[in-house]
Structures are given as C-alpha cells and as structure tokens.
FIMI-96305 format. One record per residue: x, y, z of N, C-alpha, C in turn; residue in three letters. Coordinates in steps of 0.02 Angstrom, whole numbers, plus 50000, padded with zeros to 5 digits. Atoms other than C-alpha are relative to their C-alpha. Last residue first. Layout:
N
XYZXYZXYZAla/...
% end
This chain:
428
500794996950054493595106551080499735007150022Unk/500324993549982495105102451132499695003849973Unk/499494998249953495405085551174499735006149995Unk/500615002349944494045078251038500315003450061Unk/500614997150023495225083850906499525001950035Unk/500014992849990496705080250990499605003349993Unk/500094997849936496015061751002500165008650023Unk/500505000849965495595061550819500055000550101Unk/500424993350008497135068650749499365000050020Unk/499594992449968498325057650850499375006250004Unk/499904996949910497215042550828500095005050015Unk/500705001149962497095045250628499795001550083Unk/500504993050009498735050050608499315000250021Unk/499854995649964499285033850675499625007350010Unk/500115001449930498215021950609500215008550037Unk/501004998349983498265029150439500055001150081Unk/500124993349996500165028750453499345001449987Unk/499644998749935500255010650495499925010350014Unk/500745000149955499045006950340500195001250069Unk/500554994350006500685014150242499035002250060Unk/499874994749970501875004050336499555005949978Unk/500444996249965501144989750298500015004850055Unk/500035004249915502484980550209499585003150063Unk/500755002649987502454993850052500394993350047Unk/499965008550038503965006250071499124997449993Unk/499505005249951503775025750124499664992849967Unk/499825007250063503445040550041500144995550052Unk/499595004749964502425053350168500294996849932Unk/499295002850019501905069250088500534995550026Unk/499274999249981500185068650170500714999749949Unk/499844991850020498525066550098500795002050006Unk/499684997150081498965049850101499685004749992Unk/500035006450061498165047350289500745003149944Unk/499785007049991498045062550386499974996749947Unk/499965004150067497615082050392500554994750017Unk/499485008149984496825088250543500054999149924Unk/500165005550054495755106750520500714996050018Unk/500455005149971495235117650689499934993649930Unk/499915004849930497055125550682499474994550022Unk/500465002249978497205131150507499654994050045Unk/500354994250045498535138050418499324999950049Unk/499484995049987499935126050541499475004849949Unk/499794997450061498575111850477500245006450050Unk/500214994550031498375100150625500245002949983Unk/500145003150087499045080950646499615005949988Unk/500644998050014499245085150837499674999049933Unk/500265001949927501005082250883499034999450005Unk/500185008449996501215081550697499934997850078Unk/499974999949915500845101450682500044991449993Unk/500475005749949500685101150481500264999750078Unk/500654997849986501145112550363499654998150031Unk/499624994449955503125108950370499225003050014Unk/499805003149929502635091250290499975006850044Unk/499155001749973502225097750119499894999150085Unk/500154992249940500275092550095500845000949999Unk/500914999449972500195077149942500315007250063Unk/500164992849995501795069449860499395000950060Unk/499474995449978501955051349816499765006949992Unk/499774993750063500145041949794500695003450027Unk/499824994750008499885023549839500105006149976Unk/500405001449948499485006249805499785007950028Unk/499534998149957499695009849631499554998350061Unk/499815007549978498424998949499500605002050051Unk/500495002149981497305014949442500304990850043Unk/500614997649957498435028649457499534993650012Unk/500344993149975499645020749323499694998850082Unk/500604998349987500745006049295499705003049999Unk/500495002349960502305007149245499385000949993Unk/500084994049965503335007749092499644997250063Unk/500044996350037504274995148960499605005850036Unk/500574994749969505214986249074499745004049931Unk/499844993450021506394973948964499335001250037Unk/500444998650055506594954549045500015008150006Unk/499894993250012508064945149100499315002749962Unk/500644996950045508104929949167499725005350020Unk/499764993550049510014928449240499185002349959Unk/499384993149969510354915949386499645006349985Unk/500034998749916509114903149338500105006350029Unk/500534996249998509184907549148499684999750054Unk/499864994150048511184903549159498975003750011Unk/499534995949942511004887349272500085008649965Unk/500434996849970510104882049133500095003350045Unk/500184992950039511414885948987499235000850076Unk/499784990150010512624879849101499525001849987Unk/500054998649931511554861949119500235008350026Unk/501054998349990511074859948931500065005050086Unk/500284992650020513144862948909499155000450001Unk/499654993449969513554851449023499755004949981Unk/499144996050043512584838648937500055004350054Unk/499964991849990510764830849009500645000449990Unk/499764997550072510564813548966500185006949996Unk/499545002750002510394805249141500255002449936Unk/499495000149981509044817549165500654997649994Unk/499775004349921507914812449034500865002650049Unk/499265003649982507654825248899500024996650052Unk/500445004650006505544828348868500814996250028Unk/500185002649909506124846748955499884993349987Unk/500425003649992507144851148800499704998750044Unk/499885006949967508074865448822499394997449992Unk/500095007350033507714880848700500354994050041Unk/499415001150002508094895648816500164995549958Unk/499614993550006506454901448832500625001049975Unk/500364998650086505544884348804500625007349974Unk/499725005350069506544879148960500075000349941Unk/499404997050019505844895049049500344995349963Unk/500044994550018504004891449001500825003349993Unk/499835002250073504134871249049500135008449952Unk/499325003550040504814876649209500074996849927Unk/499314996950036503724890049277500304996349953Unk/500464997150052502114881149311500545002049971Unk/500125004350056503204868849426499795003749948Unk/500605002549981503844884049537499894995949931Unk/500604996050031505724882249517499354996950001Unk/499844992550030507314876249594499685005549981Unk/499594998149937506704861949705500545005849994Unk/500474998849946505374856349577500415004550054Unk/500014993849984506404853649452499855003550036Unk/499434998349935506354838449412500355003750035Unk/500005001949936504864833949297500474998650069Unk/500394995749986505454846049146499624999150060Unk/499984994749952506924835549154499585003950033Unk/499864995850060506224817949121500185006950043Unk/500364993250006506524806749259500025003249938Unk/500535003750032507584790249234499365004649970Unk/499685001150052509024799649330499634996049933Unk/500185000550027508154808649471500144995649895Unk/500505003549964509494806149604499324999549960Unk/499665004449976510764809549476499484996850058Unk/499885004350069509974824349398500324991750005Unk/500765000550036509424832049543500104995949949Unk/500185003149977511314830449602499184996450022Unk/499475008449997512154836349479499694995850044Unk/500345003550068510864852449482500324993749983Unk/500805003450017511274853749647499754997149943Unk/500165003549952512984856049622499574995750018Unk/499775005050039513064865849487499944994650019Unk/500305000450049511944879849613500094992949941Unk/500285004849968513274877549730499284997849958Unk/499815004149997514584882849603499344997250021Unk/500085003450094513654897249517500014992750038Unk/499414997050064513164904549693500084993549946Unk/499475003650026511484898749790500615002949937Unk/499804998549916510344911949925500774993549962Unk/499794995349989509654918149758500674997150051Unk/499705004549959509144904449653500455005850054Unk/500555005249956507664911749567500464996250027Unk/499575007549998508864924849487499434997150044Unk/500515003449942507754938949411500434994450005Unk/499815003749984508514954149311499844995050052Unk/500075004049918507664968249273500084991749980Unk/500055008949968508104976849132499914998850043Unk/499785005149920507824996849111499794993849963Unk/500255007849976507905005548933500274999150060Unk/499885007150028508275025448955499944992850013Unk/499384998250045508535041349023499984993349975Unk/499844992550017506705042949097500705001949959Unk/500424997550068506455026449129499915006749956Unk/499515003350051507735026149264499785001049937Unk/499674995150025506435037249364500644998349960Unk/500274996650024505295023849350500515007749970Unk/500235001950085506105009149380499835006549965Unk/499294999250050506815020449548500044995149937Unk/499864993450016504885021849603500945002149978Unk/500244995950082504605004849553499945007350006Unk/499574998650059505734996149668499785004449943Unk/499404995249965504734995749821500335002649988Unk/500144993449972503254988849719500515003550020Unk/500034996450061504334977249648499615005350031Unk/499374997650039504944968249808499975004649947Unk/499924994549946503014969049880500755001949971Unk/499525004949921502504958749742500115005950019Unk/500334998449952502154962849548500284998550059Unk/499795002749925502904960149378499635003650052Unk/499504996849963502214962249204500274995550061Unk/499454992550038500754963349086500795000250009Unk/499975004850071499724943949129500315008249968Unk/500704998450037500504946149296499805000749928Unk/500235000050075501914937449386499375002149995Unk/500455000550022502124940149576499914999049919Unk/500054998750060503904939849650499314998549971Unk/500585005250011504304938349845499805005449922Unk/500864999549990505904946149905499494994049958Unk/500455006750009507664949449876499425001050029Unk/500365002249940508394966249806499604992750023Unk/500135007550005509534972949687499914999350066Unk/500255002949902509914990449644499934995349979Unk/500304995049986510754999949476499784999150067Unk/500655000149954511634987249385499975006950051Unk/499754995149934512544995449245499714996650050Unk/499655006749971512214985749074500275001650077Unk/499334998150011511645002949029500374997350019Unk/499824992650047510355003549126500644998549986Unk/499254998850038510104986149259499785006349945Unk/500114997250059508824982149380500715002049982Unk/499644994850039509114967349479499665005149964Unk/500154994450068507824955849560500495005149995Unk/499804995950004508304941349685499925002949943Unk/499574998250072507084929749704500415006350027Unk/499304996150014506164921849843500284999749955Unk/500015000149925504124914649877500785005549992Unk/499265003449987503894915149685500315002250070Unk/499414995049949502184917849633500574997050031Unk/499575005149984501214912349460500315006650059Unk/500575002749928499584923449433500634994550015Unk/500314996049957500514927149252499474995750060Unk/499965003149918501774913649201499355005250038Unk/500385006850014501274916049008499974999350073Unk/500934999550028501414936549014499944991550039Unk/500024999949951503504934049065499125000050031Unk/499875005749945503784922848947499775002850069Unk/500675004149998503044936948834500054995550045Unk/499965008150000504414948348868499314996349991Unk/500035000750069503994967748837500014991249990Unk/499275003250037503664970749028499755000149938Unk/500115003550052502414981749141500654998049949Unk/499844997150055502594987549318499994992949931Unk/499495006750039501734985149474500215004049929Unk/500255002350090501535001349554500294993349978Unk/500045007249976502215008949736499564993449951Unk/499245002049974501985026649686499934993050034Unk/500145007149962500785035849583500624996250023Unk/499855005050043501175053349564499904993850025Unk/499995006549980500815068249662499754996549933Unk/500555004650059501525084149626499914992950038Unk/499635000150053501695096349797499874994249950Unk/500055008150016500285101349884500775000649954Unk/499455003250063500545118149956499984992849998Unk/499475004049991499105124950069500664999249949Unk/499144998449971498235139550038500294997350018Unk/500034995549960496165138550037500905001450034Unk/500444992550001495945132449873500185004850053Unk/499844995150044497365120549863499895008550003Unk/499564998049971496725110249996500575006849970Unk/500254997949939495225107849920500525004550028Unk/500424994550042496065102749750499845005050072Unk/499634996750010496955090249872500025008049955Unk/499534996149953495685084049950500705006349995Unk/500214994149990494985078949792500215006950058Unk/499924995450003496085067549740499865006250009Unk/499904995650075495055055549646500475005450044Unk/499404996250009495305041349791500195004249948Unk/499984993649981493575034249770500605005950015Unk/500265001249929493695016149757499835007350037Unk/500645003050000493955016649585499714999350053Unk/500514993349995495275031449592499284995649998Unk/500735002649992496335016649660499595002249962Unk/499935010450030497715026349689499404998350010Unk/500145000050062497585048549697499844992549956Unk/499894996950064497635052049872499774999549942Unk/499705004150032496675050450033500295002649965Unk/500155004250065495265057850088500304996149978Unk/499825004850028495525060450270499924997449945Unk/499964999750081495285078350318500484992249989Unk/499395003249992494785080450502500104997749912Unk/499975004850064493715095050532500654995049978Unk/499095002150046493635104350701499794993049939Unk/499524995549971492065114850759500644998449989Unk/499795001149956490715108150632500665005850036Unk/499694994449955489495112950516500314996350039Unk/499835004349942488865101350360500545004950051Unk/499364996949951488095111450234500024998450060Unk/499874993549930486945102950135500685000850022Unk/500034992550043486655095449959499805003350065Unk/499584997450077486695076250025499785008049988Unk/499624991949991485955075650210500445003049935Unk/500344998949957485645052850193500235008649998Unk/499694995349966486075049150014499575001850064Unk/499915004849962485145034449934500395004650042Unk/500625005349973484785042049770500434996550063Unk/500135006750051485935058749740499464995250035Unk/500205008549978485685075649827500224993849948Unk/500564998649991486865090649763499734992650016Unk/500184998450044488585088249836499224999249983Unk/500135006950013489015090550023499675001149909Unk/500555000350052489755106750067499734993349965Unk/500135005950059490835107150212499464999849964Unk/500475006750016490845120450368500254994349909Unk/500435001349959491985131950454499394996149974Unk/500525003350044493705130050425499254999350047Unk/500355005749953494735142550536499394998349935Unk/499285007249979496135153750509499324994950025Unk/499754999849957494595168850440500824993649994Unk/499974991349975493295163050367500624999750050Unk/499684998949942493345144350275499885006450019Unk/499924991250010492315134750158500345001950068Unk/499904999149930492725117050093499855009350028Unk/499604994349999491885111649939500105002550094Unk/499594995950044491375096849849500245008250019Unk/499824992149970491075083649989500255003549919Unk/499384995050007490235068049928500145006949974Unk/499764994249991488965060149999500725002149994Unk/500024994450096488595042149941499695009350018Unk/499595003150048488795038550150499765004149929Unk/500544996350064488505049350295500304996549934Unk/499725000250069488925041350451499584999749943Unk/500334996050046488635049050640500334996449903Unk/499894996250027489655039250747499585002449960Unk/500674994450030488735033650898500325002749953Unk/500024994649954490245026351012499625003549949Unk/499875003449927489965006050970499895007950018Unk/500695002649961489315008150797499985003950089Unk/500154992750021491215017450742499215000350035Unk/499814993349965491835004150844499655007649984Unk/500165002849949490984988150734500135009050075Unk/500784999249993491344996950583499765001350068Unk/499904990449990493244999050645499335001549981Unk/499654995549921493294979650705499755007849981Unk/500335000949949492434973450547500005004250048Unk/500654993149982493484983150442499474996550031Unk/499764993349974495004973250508499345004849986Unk/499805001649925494244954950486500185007750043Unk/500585002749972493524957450296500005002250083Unk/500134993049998495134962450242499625001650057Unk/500374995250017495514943550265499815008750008Unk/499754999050066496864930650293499545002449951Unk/500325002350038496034926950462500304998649920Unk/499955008049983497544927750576499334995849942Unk/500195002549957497534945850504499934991150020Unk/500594999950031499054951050421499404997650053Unk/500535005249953500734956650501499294999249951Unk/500324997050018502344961150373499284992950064Unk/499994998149923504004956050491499115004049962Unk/499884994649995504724955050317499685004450047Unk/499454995050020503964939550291500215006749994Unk/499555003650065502334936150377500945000549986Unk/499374997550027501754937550555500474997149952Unk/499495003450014499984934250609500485002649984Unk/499594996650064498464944350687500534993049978Unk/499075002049996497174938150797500285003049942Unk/499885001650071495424950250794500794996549996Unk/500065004850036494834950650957499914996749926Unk/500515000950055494474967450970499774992349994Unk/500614998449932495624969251121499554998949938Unk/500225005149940496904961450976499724999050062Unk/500435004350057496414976150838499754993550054Unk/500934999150009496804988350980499664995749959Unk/500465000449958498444979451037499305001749996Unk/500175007149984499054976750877499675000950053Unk/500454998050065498924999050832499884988750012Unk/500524995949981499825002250995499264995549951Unk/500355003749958501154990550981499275000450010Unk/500145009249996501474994950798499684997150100Unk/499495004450036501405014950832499724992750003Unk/500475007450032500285025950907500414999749978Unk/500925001149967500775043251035499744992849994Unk/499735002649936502845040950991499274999350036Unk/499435008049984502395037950807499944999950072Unk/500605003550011501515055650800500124993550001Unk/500674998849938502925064550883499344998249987Unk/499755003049920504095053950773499525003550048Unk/500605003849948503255059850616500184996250063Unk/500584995149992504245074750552499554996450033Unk/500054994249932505625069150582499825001850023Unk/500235005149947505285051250490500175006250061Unk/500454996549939504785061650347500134997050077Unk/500384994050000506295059050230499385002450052Unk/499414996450020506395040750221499725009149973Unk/500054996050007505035032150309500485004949964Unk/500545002250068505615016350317499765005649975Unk/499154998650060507045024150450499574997349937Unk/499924993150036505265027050541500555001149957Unk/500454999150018505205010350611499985004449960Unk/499635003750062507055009450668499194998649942Unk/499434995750041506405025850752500124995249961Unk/500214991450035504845018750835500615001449947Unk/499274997149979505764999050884499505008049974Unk/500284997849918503944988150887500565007150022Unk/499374996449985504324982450701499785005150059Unk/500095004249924502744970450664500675005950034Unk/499405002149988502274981650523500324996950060Unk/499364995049974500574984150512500554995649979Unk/500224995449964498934978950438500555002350033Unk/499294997049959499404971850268499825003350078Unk/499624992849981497654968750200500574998950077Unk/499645003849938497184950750144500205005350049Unk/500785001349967496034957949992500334996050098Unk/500605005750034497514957449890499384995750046Unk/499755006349986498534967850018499794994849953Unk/499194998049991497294980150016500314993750022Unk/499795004350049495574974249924500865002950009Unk/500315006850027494374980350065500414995449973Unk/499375001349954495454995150142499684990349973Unk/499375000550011495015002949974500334993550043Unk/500135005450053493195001150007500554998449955Unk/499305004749997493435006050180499954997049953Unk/499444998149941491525014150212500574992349980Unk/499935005749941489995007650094500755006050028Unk/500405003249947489135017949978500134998650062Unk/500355006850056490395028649900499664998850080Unk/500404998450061490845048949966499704993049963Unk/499745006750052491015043150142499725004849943Unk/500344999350079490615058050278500564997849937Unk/499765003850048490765053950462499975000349926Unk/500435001850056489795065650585500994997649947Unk/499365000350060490865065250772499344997349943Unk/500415001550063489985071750913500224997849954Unk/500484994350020491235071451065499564995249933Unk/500724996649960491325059651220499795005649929Unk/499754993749951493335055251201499225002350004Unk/499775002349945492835037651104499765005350061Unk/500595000549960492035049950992500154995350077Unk/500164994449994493865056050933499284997850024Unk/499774996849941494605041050939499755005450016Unk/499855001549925493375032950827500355002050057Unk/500914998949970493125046350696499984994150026Unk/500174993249964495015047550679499404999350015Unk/499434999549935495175028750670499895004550044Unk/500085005749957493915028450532500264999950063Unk/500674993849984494615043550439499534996150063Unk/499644993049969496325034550423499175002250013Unk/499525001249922495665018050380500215006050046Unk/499425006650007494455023450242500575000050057Unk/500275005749931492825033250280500404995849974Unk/499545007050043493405050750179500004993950085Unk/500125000450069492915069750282500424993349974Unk/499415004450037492965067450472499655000849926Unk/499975001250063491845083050550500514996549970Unk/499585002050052491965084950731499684996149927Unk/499534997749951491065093750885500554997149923Unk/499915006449964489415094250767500665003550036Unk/499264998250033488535110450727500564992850047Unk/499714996349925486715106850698500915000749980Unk/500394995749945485505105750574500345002950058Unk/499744995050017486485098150427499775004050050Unk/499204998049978486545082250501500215006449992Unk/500065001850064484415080650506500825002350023Unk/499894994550062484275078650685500345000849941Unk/499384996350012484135062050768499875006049956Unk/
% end
C-alpha cells in the first residue's frame, strides 16, 4: 500500500466514532478510497462506554416525523436526512450483521447482547470488509482550503505508533466527524469546531448537555449505584413546580442520573441561573395519597409480626429503605402491627415528596453530549455538505442538533453518516 500521504484518496473521514464509521463504510461500500483518521488508538472509544457500556443504539420509533418531534428545533432541517436512514434502516443493517437487538423502556433498543462491544464489532468488522484505510493516534490539527473547496488535512507531528503522522493527507471530499465537546477523555476536545471556525463557518456556543447533576442531600450520596425502575421527578423554584417527568432514576455518590435526568438537566440548568432548584422524587408514581394508604394498610397487615424496615419491598428498592426511614426519623426495628397513623403519613409523605437541593451540573467530562456546534442553515441535509464548501460533510455532534437521550443521538450518527458517506462516494 502506499504511504497515505502519497496519494489523493476519493474520501477523507476525520474522527472514528459512530458517525465517521458509517460514513467511511457507506462511502467505500460505493467502490471509492476512503482513508479513516482516529486521533486515539483504537476507533469508537466513546461508542465503547455509551449507555453504560450497553450503548443505546436507536430508537425503536419507525414513524420519521413523530421521530423527529424529539428533535425539537432541527427536525426541518433533518427530515431529508431521516427520509434516506432512519430506525428501520439503521436495525436492519446491524440485524444483516447479525447482531439481535432488544427493546427497552421508552421504545429505547440495545443490543440483545447488553454490550457496546456487539455494535463496534459490526462497524470494525465493515470498515475490514470494504478496505478502509485507518489511521489511528493521528490527530488532525489543521484543515487547509483554496478556493470553496477543502483540499487536504494536516496530521500532527509523528508520535510512537502512528501510521502517516506529520503529513498531509489529500483527498477529493472530506467528511468531518469529530464530534463535540463530552467525554473530552475519549477524545471529543472540540477540535472540529476551532477548524471550522477557521475557514468561516458559524459555530454557535456549545455547552454540555444531557448531564447528571449534583445534590446537597447526603441521603441522596448514601444510595449511590442504587436504581429505581419508576419515579416521578419534579423540579420546583420558588415552590413553583416547573416540569415533571416519569422514568428510571440512577443515584450517584454526587447526585442523580438516568435517562429522566439527563433530559431534564438542560432546564435544571437554566433554572440555576435565577435561583435554588428542588427536585422532587415520588417513588410511588402511578399511586395517589389514598391508594398509596391503602397499600401501606395492607403491607402492614399482611406483614404484621415483620419489622418495618423488612416490608417494604413493594414500595422501595430494599437498599433505599433503611436510608429514607433514617431521613425522616421512623424507626425501621418497629413491627408492623405497631405502626401509628402518624409513622404511616409521615411515610407516605417521603414516598410522595423526597426532596433534595441541586447544587449544579455536571461538566464536559460526564455529559453525554454537546448543545450547539455548525448552525443548521450551513448544511445541505440532503447530502450532509457544508453550503461554504461542497467537497466537505459535516455530521455527528458537530451539528446543532439538541435532542433527548433514548438513542436518538447514536440515531443521528447513523444517519448523517450514511447520507454523507454515500453522497460522498456518489459524486466524486
């Protein structure tokens, strides 16, 4: 093979995480050259520990548009990239792979394995399959352009283990998948966007987005690595509630976590700005005061010999229950049959109502996500190319997409990816 810098390939993918991957498979699929260039060792080292290493791979939601209403704000802009790849599109290639999938809550799919592992197989495995060219601990520090047209990449000076490091990588269309700003341990520093800067785009700010967030409660510290299948979470300002949502609840040894809080922590955030947020957590969601009284009358009555702190089970995760008890001062050593009205209000009360103070989010290094990145109006989405510059694709979280976590983000890899890799290869 010739040294990479020697010739002029048919396509240049910059960043080897889902989105760049995709593109530098569809795009060789189609017959052209495609060089690959990872700035860390390995390829997908994000897509490694997405999801908690389980990675989210789509959204099971087959409808395009009711798909894109997740999308809030871009879903205008990406419907002619949606209508190319979407959820059917993006299961069917994993499941010609032979990779099964499953279907969680909130219609979120994982792989049948309940590993990362399982998806970058498949896109290794492909990238093998049509000759990609991949350049790993190379990373790009400068893009150069003449003219409306990018014409090569600058690789930084050699390091150890670099295959073409401290050359100039030539191609005829460049596909720009770095990413954004989350993670930055996995490589997501943002660079793309500096890049993008240089030669006249508009980035607008990006901020981390989709973040666990951190509390002042200690009760809430002790439960950390505890998870709670359904809750309803409140935030409240100003005794005001504000939103409220059900979902799946993570404890961590700072805070809260889960796909519900993620979703929530870009309006935690901008609350934080005029003042203390609460968040509010009922662990009995789907029960009102009465039916709630109810039960507990009747836990207490079919357990009547029991101590409390062993009867609980059917309200709260066991780890939980000596922690919120303590919280509220109830005894847990109390035997059911001894329990008062007023023990029973006051629990029924930190069921409903436990309350703990946000004190900020997360950063950059624990978001799934970055908000902001290219404005939308700079991008051709029939084609995922730069309106400045016709032989450059920009995908992934570069983009100014916002949209939920339920794997709608790794849905927009996919997409972009495809789009901008088969156009790529299309017309060369």
């Amino acid at each position: 093979m010739k040294n990479p810098g020697e010739q002029i390939w048919d396509v240049c993918v910059i960043g080897g995480g889902p989105a760049g991957m995709m593109a530098a498979i569809s795009a060789a699929e189609l017959g052209a050259e495609v060089i690959l260039i990872e700035k860390n060792a390995t390829l997908g080292k994000k897509l490694l520990i997405t999801g908690g290493g389980r990675c989210n791979v789509c959204n099971a939601q087959e409808d395009v548009r009711k798909l894109l209403s997740k999308f809030k704000g871009s879903d205008k802009f990406l419907f002619s990239a949606f209508s190319q790849w979407a959820t059917k599109e993006t299961l069917d290639f994993f499941h010609s792979h032979g990779m099964e999938t499953k279907e969680e809550a909130l219609m979120r799919v994982f792989p049948a394995s309940n590993t990362a592992q399982s998806v970058w197989d498949v896109l290794v495995s492909d990238l093998k399959k049509y000759s990609v060219t991949v350049l790993s601990n190379s990373p790009v520090v400068h893009m150069e352009k003449e003219g409306e047209e990018i014409i090569s990449v600058t690789l930084k000076t050699p390091t150890k283990g670099a295959r073409g490091a401290g050359k100039e990588i030539r191609a005829k269309k460049f596909i720009l998948a770095t990413g954004g700003k989350s993670r930055p341990e996995t490589g997501s520093t943002g660079d793309g966007y500096e890049w993008l800067k240089e030669i006249g785009h508009n980035v607008t700010g990006t901020n981390a987005a989709l973040v666990p967030v951190e509390v002042k409660d200690s009760w809430v510290r002790k439960l950390a690595g505890v998870s709670v299948p359904e809750v309803k979470i409140s935030i409240f300002q100003n005794d005001v509630k504000q939103d409220s949502k059900i979902g799946k609840l993570l404890f961590t040894h700072v805070g809260v976590s889960g796909p519900t809080i993620l979703n929530m922590s870009r309006d935690i955030g901008e609350l934080l700005k005029y003042g203390e947020v609460v968040l509010e957590i009922d662990f009995c969601p789907t029960l009102a005061y009465d039916a709630l009284n109810t039960k507990l009358q009747k836990i207490f009555a079919a357990n009547d010999k029991k101590k409390l702190k062993n009867s609980l089970a059917d309200v709260l995760p066991s780890a939980a229950v000596p922690i919120l008890l303590a919280e509220v001062d109830i005894d847990g050593e109390t035997p059911c049959n001894s329990v008062t009205r007023e023990v029973r209000l006051l629990l029924m009360k930190v069921l409903k109502h436990a309350s703990m103070e946000v004190t900020k989010l997360q950063g950059m290094e624990k978001a799934v996500i970055t908000s902001g990145g290219v404005v939308l109006e700079e991008v051709d989405f029939k084609t995922m190319q730069s309106r400045l510059f016709p032989n450059l694709y920009l995908i992934g979280d570069i983009l100014n997409v916002d949209r939920p976590s339920g794997g709608y983000s790794l849905q927009l890899c996919w997409t972009t990816g495809h789009v901008a890799g088969t156009h790529a290869a299309k017309y060369l």
